[in-house]
N, C-alpha and C positions, 0 to 999 in steps of 0.2 A: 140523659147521657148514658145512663148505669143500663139502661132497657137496649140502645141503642150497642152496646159493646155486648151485651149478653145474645142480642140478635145475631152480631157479627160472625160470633163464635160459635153460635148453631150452626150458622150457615154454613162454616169453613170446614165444622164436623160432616158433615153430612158428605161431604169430597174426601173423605178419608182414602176410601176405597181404591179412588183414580191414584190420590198422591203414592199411595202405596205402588199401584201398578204404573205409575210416571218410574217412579222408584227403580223396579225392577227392569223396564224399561230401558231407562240410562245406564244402571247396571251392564245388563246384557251390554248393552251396544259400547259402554267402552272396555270391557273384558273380551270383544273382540276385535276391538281395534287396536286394544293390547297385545292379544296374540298376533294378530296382522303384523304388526312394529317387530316383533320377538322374529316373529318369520322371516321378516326380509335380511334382518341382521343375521341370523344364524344361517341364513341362504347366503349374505354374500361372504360372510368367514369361513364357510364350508363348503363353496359351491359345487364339488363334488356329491356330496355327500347327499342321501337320499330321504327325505322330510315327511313322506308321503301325506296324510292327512292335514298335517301342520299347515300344506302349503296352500288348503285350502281358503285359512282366512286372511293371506296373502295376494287377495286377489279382489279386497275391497275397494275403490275404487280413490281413495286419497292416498293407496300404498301405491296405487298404479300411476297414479300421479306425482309422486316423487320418481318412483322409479325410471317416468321421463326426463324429467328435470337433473335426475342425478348420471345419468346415462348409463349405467351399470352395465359392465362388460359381463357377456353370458346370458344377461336376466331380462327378459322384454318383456312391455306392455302394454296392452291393448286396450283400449278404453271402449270401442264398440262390441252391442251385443246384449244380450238382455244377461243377466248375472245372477243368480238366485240370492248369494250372500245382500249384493247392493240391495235388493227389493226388499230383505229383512232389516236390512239397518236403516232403511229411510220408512217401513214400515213403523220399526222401532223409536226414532224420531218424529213420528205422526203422533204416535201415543206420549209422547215425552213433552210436546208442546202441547197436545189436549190438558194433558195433567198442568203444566204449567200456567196456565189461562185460568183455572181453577183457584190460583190463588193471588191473582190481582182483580181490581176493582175498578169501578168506570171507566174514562179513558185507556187505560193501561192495559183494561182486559182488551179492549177493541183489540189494541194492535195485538196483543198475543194470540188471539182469534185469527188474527190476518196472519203471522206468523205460522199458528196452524194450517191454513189454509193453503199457505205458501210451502209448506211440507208436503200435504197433499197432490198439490200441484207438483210439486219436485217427482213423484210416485208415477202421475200420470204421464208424464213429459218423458219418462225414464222407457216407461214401457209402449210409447208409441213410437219416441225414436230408437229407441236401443242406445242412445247417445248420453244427449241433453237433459237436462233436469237434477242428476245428481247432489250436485256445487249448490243447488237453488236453497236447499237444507240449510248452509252456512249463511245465507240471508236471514232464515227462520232462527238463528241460534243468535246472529247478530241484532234481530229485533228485540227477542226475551230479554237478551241482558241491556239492550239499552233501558227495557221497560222499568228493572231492576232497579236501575239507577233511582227511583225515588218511592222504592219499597225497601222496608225495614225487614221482611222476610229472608232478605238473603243477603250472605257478608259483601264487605267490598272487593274478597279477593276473588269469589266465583264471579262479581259482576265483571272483575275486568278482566280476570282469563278468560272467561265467552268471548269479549268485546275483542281482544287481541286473538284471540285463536281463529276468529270469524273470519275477519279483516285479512289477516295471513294467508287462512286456507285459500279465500276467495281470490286475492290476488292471483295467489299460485296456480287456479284452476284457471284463471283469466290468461295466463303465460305459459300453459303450458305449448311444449315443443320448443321452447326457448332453454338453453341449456349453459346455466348461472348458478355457477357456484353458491350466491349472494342468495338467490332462490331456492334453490335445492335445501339450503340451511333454515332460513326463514320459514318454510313450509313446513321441517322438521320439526323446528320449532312449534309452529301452529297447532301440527298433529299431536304433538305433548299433551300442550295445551287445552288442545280439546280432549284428551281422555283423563285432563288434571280437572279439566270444567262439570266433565261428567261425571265425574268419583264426589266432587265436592255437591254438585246437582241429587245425587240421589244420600246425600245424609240429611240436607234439607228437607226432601220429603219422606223420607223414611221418620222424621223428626214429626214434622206433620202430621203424617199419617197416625200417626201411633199417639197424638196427642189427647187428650182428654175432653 
């Protein structure tokens, strides 16, 4: 038993590396989904007013996606076309679920492989249509946290802001062009959510990583 947990824990060291860089991964990716949020709100209180740089991480593809929903007078969005920002952040979420596969075990690992996988795919679907693929991410965010659900690894509040901010985004990306109040909020919601999942996602591995 004593041989068998000492095994486990070589082995979990030995991914130090990834969880770190899962880590700064998540980081990145919701410090600029954060600025993205910051932008659109300071775009519509000041629509005047001139952002320049700012407005650039305003143009990721879940801000573009309320911005339908919500209909904002002045402010339009286009969801076709290849994006450099989107190809960083689903890049960023490639590496985010590689590191996370890293730290569950049999069954559990499959599906986060699959979830990786499902990132992946999200990258290549994005960059043959210029379209599709995006949303495919919140499949891959929806898988990790269900996997969660019976790993001791991570709290119960990250498991179920993943699981709700998944569900939400996805929805909203499933409707978009439909313009719902009830939606527009929900997906606001969502988009919190998932930069609350991913602040709380890289203390865990940073915790990991850095572990002995």
């Amino acid at each position: 038993m004593i041989q068998q947990v000492v095994s486990t824990n070589t082995r979990d060291s030995r991914w130090s590396w990834l969880y770190k860089i899962g880590g700064v991964a998540a980081l990145i990716t919701g410090v600029f989904l954060l600025i993205g949020m910051i932008s659109l709100i300071v775009s519509v209180l000041q629509p005047t007013a001139t952002h320049g740089w700012f407005l650039l991480f305003q143009n990721n593809w879940l801000v573009k996606i309320f911005i339908l929903h919500a209909d904002f007078n002045g402010i339009h969005a286009d969801l076709h076309g290849l994006n450099l920002l989107d190809i960083v952040l689903l890049l960023l979420v490639s590496i985010l679920c590689l590191s996370l596969s890293a730290t569950f075990r049999d069954t559990r690992k499959v599906w986060s492989l699959a979830a990786f996988a499902l990132s992946l795919i999200a990258i290549i679907l994005f960059v043959v249509t210029q379209l599709a693929g995006r949303s495919t991410v919140m499949l891959a965010v929806l898988i990790n946290a269900l996997v969660m659900l019976r790993d001791k690894t991570f709290s119960k509040a990250t498991i179920y802001v993943g699981i709700l901010a998944s569900i939400l985004l996805f929805i909203g990306d499933l409707t978009v062009g439909v313009q719902s109040n009830i939606i527009t909020i929900l997906f606001g919601i969502g988009y919190v959510l998932l930069i609350t999942w991913l602040f709380l996602i890289v203390q865990t591995l940073f915790r990991l990583g850095n572990a002995p």
